[in-house]
PyMOL Python script that loads the backbone (N, CA, C, O; Angstrom):
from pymol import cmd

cmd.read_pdbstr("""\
ATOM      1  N   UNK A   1       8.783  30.288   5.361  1.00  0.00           N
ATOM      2  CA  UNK A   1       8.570  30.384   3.929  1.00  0.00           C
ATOM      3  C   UNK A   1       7.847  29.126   3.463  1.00  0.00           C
ATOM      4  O   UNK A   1       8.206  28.011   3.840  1.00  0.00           O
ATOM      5  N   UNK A   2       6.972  29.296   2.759  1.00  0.00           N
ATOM      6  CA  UNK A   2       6.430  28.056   1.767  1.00  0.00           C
ATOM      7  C   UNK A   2       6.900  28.027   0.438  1.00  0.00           C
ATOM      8  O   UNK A   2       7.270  29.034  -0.166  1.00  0.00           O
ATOM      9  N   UNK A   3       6.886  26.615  -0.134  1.00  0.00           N
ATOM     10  CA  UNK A   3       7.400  26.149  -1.370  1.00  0.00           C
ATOM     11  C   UNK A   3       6.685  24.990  -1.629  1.00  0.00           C
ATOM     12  O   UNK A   3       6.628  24.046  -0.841  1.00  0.00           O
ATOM     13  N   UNK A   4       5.980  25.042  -3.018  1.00  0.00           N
ATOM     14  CA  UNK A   4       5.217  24.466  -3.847  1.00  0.00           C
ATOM     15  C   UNK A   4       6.058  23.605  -4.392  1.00  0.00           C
ATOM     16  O   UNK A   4       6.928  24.100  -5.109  1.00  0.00           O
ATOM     17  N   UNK A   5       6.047  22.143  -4.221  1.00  0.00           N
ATOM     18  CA  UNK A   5       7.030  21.213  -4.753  1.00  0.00           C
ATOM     19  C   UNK A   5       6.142  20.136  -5.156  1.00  0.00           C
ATOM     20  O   UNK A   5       5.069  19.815  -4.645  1.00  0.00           O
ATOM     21  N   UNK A   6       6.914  19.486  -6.419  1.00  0.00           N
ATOM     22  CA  UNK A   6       6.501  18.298  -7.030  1.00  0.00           C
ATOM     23  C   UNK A   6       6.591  17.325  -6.404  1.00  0.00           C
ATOM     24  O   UNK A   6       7.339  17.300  -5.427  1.00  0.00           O
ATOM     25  N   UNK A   7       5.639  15.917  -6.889  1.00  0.00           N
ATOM     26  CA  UNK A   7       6.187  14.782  -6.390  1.00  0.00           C
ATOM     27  C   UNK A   7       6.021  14.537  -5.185  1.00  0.00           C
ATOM     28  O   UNK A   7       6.177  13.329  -5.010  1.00  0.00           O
ATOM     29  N   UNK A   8       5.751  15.131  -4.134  1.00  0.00           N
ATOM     30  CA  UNK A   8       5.015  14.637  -2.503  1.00  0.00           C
ATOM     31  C   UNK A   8       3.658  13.628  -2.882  1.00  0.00           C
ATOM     32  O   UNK A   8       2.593  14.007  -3.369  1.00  0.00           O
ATOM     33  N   UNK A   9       4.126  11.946  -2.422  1.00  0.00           N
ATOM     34  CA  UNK A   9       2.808  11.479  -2.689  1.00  0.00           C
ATOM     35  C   UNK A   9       2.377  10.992  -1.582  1.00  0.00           C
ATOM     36  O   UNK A   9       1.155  10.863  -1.508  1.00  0.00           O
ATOM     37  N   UNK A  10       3.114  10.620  -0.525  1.00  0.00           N
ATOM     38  CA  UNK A  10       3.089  10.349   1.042  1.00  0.00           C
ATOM     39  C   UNK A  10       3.500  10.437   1.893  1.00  0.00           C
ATOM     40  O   UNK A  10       4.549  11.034   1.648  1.00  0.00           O
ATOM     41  N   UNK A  11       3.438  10.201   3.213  1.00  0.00           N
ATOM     42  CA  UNK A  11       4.321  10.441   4.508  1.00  0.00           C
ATOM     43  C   UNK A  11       5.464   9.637   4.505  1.00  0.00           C
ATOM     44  O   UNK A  11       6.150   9.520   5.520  1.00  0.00           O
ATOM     45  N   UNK A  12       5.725   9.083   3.474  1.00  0.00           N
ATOM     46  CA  UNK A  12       7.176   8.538   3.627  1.00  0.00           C
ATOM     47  C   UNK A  12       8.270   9.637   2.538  1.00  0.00           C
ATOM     48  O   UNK A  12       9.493   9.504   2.481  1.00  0.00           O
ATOM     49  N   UNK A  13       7.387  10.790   1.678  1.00  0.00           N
ATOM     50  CA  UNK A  13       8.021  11.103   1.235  1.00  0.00           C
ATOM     51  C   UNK A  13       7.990  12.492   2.153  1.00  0.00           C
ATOM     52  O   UNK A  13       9.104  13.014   2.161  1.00  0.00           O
ATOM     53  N   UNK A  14       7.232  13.051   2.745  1.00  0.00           N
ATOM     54  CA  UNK A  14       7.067  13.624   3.959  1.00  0.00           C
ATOM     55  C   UNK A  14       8.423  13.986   4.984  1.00  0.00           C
ATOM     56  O   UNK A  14       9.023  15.030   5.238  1.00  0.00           O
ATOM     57  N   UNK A  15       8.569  12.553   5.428  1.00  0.00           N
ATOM     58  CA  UNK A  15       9.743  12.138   6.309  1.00  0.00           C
ATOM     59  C   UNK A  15      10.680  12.411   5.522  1.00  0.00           C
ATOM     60  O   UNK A  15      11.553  13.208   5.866  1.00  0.00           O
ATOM     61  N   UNK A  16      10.691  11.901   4.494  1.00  0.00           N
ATOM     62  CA  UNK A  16      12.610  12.319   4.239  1.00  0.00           C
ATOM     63  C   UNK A  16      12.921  13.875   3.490  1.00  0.00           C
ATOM     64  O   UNK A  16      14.019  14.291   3.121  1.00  0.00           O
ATOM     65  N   UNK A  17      11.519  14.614   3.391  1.00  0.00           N
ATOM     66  CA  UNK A  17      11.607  15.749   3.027  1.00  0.00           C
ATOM     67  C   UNK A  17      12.098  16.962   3.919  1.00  0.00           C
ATOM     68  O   UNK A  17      12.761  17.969   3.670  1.00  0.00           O
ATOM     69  N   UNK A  18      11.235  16.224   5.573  1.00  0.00           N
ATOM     70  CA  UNK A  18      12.107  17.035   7.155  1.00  0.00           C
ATOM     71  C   UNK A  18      13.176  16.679   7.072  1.00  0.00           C
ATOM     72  O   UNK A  18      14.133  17.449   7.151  1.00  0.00           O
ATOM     73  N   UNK A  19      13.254  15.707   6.934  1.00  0.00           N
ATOM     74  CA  UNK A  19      14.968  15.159   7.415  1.00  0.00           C
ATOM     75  C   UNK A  19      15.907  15.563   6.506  1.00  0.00           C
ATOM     76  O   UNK A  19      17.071  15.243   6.749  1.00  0.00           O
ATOM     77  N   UNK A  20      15.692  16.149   5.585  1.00  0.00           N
ATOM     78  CA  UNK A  20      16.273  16.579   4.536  1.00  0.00           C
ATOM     79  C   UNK A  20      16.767  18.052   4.801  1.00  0.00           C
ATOM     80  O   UNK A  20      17.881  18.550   4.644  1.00  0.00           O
ATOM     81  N   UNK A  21      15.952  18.422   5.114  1.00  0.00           N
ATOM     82  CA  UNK A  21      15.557  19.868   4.987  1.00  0.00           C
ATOM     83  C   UNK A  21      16.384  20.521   6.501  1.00  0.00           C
ATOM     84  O   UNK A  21      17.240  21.401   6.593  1.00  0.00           O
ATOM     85  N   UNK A  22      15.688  19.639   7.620  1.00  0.00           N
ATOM     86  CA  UNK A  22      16.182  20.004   8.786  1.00  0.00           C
ATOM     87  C   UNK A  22      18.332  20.007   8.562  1.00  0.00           C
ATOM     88  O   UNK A  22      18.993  20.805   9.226  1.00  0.00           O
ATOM     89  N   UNK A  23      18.792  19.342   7.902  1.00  0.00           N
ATOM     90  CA  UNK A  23      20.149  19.371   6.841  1.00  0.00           C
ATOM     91  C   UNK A  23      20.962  20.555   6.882  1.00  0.00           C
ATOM     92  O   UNK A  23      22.149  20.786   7.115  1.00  0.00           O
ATOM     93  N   UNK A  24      19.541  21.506   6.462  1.00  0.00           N
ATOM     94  CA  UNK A  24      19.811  22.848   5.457  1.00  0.00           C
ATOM     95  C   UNK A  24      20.755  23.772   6.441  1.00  0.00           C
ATOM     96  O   UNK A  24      20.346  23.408   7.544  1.00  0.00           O
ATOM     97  N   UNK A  25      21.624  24.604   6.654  1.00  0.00           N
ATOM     98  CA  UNK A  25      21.996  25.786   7.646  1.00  0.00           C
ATOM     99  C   UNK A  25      21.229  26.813   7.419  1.00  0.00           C
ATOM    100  O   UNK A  25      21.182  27.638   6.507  1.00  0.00           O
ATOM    101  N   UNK A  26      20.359  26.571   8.818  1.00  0.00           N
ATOM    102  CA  UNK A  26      19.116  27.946   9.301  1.00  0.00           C
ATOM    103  C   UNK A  26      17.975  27.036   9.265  1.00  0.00           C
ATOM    104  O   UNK A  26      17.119  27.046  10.150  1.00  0.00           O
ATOM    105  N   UNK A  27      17.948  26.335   8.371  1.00  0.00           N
ATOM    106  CA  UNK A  27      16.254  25.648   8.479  1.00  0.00           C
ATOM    107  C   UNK A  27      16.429  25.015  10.267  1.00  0.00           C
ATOM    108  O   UNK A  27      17.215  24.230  10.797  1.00  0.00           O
ATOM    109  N   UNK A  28      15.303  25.797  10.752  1.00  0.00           N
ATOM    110  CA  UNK A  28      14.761  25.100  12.262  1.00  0.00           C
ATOM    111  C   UNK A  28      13.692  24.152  12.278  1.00  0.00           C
ATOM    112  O   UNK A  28      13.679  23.388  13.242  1.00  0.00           O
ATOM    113  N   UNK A  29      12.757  24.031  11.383  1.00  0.00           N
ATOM    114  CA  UNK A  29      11.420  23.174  11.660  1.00  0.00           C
ATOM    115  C   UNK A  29      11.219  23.086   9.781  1.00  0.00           C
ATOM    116  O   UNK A  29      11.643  23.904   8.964  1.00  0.00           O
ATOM    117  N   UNK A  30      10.529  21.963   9.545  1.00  0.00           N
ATOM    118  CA  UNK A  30      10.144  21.948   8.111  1.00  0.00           C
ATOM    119  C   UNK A  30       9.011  20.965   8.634  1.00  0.00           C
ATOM    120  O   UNK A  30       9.230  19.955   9.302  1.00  0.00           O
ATOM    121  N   UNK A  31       7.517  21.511   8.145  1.00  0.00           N
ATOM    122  CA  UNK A  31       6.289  21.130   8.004  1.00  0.00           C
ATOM    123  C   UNK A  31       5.952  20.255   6.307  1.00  0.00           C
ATOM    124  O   UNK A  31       6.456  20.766   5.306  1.00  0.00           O
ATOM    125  N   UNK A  32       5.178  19.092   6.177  1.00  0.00           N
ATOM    126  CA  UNK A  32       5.189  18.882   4.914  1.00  0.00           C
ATOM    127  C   UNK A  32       3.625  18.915   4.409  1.00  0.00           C
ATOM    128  O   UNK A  32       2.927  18.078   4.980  1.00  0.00           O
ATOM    129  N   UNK A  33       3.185  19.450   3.775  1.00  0.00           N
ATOM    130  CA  UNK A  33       1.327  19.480   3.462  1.00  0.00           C
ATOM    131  C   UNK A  33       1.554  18.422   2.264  1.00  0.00           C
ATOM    132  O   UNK A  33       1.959  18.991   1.250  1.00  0.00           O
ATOM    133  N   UNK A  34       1.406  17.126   2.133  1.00  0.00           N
ATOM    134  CA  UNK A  34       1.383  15.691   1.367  1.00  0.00           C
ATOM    135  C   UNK A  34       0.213  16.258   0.493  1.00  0.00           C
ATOM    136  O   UNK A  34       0.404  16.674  -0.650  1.00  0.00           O
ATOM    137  N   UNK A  35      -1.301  16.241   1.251  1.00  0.00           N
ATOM    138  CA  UNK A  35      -2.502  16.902  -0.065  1.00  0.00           C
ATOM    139  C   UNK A  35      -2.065  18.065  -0.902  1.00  0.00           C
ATOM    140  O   UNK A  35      -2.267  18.223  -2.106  1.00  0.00           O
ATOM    141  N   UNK A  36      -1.491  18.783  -0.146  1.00  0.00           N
ATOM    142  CA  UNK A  36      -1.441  20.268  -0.511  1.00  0.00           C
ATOM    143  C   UNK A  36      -0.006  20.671  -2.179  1.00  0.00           C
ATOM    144  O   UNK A  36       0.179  21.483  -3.085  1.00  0.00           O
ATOM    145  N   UNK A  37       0.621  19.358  -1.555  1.00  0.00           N
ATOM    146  CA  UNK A  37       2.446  19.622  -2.348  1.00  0.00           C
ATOM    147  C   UNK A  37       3.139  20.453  -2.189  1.00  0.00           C
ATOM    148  O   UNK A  37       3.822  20.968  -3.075  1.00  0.00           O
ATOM    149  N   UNK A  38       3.109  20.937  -0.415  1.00  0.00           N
ATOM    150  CA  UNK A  38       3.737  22.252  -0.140  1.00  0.00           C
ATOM    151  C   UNK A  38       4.656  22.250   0.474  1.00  0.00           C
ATOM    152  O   UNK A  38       4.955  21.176   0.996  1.00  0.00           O
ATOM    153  N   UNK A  39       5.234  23.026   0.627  1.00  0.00           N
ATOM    154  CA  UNK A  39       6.870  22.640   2.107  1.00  0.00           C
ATOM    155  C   UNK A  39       6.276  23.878   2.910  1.00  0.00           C
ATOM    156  O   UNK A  39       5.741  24.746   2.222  1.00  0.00           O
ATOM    157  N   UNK A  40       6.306  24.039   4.142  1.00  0.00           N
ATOM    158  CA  UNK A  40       6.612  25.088   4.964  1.00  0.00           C
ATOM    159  C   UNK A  40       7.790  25.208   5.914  1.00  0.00           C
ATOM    160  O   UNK A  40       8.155  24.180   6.482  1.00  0.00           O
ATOM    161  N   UNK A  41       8.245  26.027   6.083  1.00  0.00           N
ATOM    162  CA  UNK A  41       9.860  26.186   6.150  1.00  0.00           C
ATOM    163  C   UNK A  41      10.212  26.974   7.365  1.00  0.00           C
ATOM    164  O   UNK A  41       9.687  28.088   7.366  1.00  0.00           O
ATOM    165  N   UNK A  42      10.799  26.761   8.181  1.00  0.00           N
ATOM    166  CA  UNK A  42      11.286  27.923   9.241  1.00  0.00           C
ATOM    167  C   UNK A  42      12.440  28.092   9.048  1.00  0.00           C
ATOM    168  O   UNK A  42      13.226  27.330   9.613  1.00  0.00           O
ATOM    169  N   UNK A  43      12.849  28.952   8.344  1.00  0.00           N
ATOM    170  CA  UNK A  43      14.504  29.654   8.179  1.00  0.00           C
ATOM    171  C   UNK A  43      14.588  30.666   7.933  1.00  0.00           C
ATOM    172  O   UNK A  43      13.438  31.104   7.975  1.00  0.00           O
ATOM    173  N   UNK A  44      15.237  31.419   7.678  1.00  0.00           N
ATOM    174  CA  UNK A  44      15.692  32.594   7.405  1.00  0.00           C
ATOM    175  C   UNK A  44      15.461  32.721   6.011  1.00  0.00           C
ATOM    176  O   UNK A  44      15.686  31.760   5.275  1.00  0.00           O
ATOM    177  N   UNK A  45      14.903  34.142   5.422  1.00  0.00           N
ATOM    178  CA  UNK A  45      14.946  34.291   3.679  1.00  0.00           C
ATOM    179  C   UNK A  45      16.092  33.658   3.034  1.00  0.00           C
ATOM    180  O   UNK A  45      16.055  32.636   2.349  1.00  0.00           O
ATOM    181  N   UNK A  46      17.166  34.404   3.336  1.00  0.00           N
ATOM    182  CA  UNK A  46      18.814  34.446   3.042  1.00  0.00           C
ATOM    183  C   UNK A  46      18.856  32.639   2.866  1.00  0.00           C
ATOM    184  O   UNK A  46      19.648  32.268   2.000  1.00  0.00           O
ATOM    185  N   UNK A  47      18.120  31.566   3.567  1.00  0.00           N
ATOM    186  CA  UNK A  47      17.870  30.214   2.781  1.00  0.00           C
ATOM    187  C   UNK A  47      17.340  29.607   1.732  1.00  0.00           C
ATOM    188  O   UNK A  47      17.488  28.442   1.364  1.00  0.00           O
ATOM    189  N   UNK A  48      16.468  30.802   1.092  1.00  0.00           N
ATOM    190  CA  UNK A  48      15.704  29.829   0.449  1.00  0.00           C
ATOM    191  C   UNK A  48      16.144  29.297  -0.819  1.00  0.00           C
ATOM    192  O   UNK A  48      15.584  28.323  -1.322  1.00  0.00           O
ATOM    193  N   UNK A  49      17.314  30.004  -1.468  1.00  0.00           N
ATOM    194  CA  UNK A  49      17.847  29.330  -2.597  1.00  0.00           C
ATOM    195  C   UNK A  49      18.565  27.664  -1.945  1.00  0.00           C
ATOM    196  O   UNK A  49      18.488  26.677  -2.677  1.00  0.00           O
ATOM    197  N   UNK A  50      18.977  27.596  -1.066  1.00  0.00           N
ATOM    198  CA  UNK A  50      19.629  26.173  -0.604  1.00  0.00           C
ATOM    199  C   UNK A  50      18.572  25.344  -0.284  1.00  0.00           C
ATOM    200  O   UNK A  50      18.616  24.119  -0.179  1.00  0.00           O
ATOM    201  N   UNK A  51      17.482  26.177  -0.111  1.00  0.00           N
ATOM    202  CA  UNK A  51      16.358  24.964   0.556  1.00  0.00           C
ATOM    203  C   UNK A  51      15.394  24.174  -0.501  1.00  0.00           C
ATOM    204  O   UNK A  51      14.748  23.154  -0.263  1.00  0.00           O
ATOM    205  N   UNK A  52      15.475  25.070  -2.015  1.00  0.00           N
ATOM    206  CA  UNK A  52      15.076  24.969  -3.394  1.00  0.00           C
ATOM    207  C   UNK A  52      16.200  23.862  -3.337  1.00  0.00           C
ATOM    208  O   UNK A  52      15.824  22.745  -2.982  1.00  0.00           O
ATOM    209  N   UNK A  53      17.380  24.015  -3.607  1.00  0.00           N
ATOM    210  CA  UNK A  53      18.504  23.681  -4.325  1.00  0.00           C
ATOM    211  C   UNK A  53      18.517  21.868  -3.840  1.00  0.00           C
ATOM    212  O   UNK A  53      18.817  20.942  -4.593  1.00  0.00           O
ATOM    213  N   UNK A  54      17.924  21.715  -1.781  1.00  0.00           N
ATOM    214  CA  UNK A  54      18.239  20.612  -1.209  1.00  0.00           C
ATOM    215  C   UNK A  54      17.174  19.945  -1.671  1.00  0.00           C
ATOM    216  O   UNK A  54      17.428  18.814  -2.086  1.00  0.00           O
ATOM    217  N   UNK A  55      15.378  20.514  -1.761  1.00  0.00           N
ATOM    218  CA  UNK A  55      14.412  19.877  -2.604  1.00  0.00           C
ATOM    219  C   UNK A  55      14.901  19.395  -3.901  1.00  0.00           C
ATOM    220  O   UNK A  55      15.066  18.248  -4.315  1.00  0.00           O
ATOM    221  N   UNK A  56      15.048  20.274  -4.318  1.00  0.00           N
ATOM    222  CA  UNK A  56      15.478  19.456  -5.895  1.00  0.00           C
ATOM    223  C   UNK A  56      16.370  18.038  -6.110  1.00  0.00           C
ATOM    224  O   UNK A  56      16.211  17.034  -6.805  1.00  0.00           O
ATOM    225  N   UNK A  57      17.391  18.485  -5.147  1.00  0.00           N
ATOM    226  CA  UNK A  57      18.438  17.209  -5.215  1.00  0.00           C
ATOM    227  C   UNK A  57      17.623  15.829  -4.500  1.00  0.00           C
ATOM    228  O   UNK A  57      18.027  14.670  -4.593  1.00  0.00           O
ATOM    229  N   UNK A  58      16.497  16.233  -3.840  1.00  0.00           N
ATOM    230  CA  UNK A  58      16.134  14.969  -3.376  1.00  0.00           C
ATOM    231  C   UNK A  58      14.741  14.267  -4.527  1.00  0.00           C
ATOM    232  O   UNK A  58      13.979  13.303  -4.595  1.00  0.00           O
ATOM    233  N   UNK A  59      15.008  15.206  -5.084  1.00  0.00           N
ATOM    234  CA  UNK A  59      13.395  14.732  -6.049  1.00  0.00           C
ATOM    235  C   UNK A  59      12.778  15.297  -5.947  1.00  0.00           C
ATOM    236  O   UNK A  59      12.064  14.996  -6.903  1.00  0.00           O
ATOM    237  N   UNK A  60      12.201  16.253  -5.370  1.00  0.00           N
ATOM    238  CA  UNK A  60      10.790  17.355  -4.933  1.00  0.00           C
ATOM    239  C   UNK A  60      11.353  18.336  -5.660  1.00  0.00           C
ATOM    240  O   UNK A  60      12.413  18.557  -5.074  1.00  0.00           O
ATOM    241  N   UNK A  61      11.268  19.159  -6.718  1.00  0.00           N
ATOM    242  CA  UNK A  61      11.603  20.499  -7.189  1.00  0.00           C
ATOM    243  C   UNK A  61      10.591  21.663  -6.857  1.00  0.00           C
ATOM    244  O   UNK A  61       9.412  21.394  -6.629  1.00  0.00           O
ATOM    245  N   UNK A  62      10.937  22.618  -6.839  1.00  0.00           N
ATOM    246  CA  UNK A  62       9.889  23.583  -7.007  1.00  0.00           C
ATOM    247  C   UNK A  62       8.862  23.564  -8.180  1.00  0.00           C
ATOM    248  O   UNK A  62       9.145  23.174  -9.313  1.00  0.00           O
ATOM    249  N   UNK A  63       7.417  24.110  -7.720  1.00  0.00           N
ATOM    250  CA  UNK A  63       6.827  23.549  -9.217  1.00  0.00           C
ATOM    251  C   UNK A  63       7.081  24.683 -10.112  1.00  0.00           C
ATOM    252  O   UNK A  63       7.113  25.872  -9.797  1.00  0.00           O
ATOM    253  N   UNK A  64       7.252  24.179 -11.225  1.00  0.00           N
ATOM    254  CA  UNK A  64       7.412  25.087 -12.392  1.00  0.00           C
ATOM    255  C   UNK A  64       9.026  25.123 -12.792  1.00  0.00           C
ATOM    256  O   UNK A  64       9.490  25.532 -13.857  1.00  0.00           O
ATOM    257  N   UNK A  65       9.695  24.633 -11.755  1.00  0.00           N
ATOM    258  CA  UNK A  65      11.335  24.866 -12.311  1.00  0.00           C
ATOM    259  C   UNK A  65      12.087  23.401 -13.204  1.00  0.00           C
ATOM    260  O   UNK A  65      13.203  23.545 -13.704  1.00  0.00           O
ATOM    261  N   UNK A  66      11.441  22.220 -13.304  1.00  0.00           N
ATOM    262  CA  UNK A  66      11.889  21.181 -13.677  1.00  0.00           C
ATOM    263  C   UNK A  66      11.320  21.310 -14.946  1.00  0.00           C
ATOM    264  O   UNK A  66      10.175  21.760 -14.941  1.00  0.00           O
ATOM    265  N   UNK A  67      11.989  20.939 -16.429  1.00  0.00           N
ATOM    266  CA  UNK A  67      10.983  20.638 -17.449  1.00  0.00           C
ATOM    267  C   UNK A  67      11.629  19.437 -18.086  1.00  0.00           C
ATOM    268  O   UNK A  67      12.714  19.080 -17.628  1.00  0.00           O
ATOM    269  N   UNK A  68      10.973  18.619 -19.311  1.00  0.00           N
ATOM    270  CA  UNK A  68      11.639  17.584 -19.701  1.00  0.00           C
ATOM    271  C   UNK A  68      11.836  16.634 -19.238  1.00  0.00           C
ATOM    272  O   UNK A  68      11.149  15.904 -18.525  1.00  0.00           O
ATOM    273  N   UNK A  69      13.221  16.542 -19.774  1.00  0.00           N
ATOM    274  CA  UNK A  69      14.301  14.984 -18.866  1.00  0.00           C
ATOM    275  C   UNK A  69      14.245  14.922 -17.559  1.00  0.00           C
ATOM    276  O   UNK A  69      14.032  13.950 -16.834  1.00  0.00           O
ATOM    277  N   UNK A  70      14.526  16.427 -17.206  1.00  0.00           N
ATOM    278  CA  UNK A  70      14.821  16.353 -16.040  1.00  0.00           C
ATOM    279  C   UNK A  70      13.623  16.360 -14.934  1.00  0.00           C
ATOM    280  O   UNK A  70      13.587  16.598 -13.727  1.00  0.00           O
ATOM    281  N   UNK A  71      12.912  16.084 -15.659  1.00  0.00           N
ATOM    282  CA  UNK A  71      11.470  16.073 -14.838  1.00  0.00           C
ATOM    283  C   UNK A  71      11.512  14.305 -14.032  1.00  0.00           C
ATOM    284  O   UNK A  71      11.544  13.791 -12.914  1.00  0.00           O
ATOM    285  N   UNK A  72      11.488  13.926 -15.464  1.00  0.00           N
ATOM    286  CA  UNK A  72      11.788  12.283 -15.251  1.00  0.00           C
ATOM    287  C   UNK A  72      12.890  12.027 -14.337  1.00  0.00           C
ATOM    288  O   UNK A  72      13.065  10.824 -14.145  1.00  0.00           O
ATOM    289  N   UNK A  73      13.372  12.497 -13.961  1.00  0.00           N
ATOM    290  CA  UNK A  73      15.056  12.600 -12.861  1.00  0.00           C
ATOM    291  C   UNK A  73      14.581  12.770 -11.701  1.00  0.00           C
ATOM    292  O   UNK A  73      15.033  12.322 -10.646  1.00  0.00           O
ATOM    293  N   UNK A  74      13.334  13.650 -11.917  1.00  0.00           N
ATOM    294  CA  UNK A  74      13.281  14.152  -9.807  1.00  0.00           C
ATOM    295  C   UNK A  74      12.274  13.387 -10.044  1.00  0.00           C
ATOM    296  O   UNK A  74      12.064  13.263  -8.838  1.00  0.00           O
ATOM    297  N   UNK A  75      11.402  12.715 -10.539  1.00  0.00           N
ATOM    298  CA  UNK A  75      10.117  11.903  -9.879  1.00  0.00           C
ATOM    299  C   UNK A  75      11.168  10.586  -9.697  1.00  0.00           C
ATOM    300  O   UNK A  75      10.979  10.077  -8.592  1.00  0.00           O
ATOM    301  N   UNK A  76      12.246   9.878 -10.486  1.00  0.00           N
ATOM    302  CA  UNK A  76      13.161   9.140  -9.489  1.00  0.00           C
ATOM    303  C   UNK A  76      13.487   8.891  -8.689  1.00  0.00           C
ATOM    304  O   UNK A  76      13.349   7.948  -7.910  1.00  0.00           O
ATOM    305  N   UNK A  77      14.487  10.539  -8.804  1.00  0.00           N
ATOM    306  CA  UNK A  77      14.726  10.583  -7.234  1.00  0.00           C
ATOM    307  C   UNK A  77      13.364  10.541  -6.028  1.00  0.00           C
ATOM    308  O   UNK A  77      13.760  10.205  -4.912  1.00  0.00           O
ATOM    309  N   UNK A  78      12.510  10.706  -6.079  1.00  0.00           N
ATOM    310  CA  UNK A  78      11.420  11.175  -5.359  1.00  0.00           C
ATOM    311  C   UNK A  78      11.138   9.603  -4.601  1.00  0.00           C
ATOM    312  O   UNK A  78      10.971   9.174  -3.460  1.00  0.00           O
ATOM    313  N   UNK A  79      11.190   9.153  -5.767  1.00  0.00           N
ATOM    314  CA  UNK A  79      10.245   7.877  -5.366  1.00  0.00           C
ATOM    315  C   UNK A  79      11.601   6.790  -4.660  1.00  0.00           C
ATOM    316  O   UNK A  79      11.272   5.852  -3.934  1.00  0.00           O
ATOM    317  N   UNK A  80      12.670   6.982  -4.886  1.00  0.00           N
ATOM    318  CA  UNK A  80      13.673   6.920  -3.671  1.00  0.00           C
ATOM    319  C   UNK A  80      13.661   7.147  -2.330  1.00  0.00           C
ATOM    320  O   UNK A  80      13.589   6.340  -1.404  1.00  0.00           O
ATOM    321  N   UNK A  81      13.757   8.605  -2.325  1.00  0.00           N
ATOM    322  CA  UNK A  81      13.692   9.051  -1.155  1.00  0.00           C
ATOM    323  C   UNK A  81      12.109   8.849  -0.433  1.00  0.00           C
ATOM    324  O   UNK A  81      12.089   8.976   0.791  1.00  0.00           O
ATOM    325  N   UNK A  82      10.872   8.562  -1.082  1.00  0.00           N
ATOM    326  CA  UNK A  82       9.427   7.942  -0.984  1.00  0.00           C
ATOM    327  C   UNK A  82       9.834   7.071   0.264  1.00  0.00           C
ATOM    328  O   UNK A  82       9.711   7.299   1.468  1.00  0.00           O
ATOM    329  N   UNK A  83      10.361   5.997  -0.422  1.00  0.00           N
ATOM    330  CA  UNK A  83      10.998   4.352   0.316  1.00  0.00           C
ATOM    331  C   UNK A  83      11.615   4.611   1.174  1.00  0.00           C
ATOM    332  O   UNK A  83      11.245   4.133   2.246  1.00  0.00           O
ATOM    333  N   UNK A  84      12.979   5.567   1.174  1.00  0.00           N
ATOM    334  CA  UNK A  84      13.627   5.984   2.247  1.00  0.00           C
ATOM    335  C   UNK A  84      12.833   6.180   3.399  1.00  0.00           C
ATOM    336  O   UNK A  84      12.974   5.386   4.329  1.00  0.00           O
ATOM    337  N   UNK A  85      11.796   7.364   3.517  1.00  0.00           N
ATOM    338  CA  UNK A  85      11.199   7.197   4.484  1.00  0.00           C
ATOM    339  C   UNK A  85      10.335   6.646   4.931  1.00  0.00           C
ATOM    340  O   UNK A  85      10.032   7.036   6.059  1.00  0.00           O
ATOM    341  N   UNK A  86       9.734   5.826   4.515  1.00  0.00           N
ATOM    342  CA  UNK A  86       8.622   4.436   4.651  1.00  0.00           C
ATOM    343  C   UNK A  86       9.070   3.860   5.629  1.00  0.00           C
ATOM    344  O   UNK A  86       8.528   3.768   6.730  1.00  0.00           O
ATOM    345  N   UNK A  87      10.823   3.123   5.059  1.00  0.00           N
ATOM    346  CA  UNK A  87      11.328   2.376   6.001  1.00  0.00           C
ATOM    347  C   UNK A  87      11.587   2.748   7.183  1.00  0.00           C
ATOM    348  O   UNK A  87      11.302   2.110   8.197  1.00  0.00           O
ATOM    349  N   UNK A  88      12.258   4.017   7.127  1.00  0.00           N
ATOM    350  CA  UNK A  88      12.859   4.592   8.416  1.00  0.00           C
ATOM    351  C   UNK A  88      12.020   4.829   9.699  1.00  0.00           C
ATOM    352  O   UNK A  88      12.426   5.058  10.838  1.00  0.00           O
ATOM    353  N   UNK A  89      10.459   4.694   9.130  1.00  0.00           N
ATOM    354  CA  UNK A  89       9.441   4.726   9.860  1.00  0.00           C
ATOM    355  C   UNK A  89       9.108   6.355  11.154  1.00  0.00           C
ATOM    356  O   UNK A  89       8.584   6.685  12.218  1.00  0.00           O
ATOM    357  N   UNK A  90       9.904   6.846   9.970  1.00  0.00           N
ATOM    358  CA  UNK A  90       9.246   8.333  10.951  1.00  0.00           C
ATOM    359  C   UNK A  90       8.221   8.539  10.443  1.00  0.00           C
ATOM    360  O   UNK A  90       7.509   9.460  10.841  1.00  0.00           O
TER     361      UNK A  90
END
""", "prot")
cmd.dss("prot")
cmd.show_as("cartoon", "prot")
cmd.util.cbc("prot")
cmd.orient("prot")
């Protein structure tokens, strides 16, 4: 499955978006397109509300589902989890 998500600005946000994702129960592989702002996903349908649900909590939402405040909340979080994977150097 693919998912159009906010907030991907590099391979550090990349990294903690697999590592995130790989998390999920059923997700097997998670691809990240950084130009694109896309997720590609290997899981089962029956995932994709948890795999929305684990993007969001990390800062990446689906596009179109964040508005407002809470917009300002996941580019936060985002740019957290950004650093997270910078350092971790995957």
């Amino acid at each position: 499955m693919k998912i159009e998500v906010e907030n991907i600005k590099c391979g550090g946000c990349a990294s903690s978006i697999r590592k995130g994702l790989l998390q999920v129960e059923g997700v097997t592989d998670a691809e990240v397109d950084v130009e694109g702002g896309a997720v590609d996903i290997e899981a089962p349908d029956s995932a994709r509300e948890a795999v929305a649900a684990k993007l969001a909590s990390m800062g990446y939402p689906e596009v179109g589902s964040v508005s407002g405040l809470r917009s300002a909340s996941a580019k936060a979080k985002s740019f957290a989890s950004c650093a997270v994977g910078r350092m971790s150097g995957e």
